[in-house]
C-alpha positions as CSV (number, residue, x, y, z in Angstrom):
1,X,105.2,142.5,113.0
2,X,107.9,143.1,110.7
3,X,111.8,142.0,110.9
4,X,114.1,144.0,110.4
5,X,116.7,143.1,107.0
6,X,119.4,142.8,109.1
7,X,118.0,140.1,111.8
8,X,117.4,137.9,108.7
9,X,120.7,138.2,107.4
10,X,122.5,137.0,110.6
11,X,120.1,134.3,111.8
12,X,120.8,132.8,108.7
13,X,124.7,133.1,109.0
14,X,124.2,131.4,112.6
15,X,121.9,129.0,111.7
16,X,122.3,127.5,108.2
17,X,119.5,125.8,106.9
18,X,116.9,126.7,110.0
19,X,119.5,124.4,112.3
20,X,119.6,127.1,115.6
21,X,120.9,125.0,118.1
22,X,124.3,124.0,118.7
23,X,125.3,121.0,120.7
24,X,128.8,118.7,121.2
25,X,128.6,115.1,121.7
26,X,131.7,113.3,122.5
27,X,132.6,109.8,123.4
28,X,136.3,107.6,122.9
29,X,137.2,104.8,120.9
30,X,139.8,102.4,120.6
31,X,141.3,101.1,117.2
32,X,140.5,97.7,115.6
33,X,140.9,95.5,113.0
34,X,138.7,95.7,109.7
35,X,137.2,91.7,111.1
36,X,136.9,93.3,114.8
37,X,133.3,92.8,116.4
38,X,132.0,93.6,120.0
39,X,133.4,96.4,122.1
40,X,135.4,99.2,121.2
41,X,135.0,98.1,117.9
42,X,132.5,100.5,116.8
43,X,131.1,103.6,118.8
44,X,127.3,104.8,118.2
45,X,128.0,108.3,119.6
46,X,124.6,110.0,119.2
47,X,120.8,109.1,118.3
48,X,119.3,111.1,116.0
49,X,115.4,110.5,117.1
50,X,113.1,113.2,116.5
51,X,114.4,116.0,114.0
52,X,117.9,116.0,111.6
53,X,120.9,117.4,113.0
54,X,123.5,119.7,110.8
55,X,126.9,118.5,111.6
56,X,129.6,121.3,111.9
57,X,133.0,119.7,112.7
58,X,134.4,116.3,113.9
59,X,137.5,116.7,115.5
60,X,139.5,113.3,116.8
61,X,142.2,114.5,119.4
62,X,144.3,111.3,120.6
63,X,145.1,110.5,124.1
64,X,148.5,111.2,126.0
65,X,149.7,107.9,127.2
66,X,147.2,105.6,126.2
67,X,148.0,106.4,122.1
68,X,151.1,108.8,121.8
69,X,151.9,109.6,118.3
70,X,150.2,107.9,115.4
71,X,152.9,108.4,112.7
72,X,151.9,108.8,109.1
73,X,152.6,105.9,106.8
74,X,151.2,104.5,104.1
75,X,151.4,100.6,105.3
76,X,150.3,101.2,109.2
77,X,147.5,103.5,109.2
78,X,144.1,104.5,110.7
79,X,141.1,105.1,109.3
80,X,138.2,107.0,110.9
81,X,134.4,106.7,109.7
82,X,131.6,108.3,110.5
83,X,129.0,107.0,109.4
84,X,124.6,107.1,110.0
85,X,122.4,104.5,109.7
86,X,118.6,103.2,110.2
87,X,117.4,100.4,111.9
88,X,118.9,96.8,110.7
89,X,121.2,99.3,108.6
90,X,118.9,99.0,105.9
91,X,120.5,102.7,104.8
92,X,123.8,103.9,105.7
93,X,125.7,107.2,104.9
94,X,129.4,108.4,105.1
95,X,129.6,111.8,107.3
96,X,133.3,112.0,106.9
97,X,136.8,109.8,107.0
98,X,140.0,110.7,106.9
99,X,143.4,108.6,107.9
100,X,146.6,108.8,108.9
101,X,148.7,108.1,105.5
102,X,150.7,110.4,104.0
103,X,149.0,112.0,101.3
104,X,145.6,112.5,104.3
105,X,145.8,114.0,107.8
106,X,148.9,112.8,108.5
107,X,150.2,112.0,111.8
108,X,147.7,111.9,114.8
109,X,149.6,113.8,117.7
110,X,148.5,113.2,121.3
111,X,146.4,115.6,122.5
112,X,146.6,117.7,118.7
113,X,143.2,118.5,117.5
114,X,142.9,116.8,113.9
115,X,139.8,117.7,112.0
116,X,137.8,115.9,109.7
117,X,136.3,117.1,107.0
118,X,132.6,116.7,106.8
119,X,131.6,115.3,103.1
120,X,127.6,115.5,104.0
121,X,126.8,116.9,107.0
122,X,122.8,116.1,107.4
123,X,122.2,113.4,109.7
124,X,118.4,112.5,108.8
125,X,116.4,111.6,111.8
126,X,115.9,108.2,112.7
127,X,119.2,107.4,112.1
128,X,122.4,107.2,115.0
129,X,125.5,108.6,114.3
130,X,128.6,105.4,114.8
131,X,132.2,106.5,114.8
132,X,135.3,103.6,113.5
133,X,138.8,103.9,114.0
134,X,139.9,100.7,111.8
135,X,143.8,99.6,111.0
136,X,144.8,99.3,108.2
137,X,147.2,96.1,109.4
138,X,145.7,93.0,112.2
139,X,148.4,93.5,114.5
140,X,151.2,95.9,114.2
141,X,152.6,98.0,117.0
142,X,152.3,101.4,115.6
143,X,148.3,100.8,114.9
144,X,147.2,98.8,118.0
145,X,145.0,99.9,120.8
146,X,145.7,103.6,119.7
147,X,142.7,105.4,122.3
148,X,141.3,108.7,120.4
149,X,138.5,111.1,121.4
150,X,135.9,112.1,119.0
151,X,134.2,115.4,119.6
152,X,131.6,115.8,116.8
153,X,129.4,119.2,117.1
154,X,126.5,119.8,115.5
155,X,123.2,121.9,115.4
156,X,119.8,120.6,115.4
157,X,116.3,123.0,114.9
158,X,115.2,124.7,117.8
């Protein structure tokens, strides 16, 4: 049976590279310092198991209350990682970062959408997906305990 020029066209303007399937995975993390272990420090968000997964868009959105704003400065920043990784992190990749200095994202608002951008979005499989939200500064007010969502979505192959 033949398809029709048309159908080819759009399924490969909704699903790039043979990824059909879209899907969000979401999860919250608190800031901590670069030396910071145990948890909150880091947050493994999604396992990657049996097929690779196309990331789309990470957005980190900021809590009301729990964060308010995190103003943009060069000295007292945040930096958010995304990162994949085997077992015993024997290979690691960067999915995105971005931070709140001046010359980056800027300030995080609460409850503002802020978007990072995604550098290489291919998760392999076999890997999980870890989001960081590390200060820049050990302990300084305008850095500590900030409480963000992270809303990553993503298509895998049907």
């Amino acid at each position: 049976m033949a398809v029709a020029a048309h159908v080819s066209r759009v399924s490969k303007e909704y699903a790039p590279f043979g990824f059909s399937v879209m899907e969000t995975a979401s999860g919250r993390i608190t800031t901590h310092a670069t030396a910071a272990t145990g948890p909150g420090a880091n947050l493994v968000l999604l396992i990657v198991d049996d097929a690779d997964i196309y990331i789309e868009s990470i957005q980190i959105v900021p809590i009301t209350g729990a964060t308010g704003v995190i103003a943009a400065d060069n000295t007292n920043y945040v930096t958010v990682n995304v990162t994949s990784f085997d077992s015993l992190r024997a290979h690691s990749t960067t999915h995105a970062t971005g931070d709140t200095r001046v010359a980056s994202l800027n300030a995080f608002a609460s409850d503002a959408f802020e978007s990072l951008t995604v550098a290489t979005p291919v998760v392999p499989a076999g890997r999980v997906l870890e989001i960081a939200a590390v200060k820049s500064v050990a302990n300084n007010a305008a850095v500590n305990s900030k409480v963000m969502d992270v809303l990553v979505r993503y298509r895998r192959k049907a």
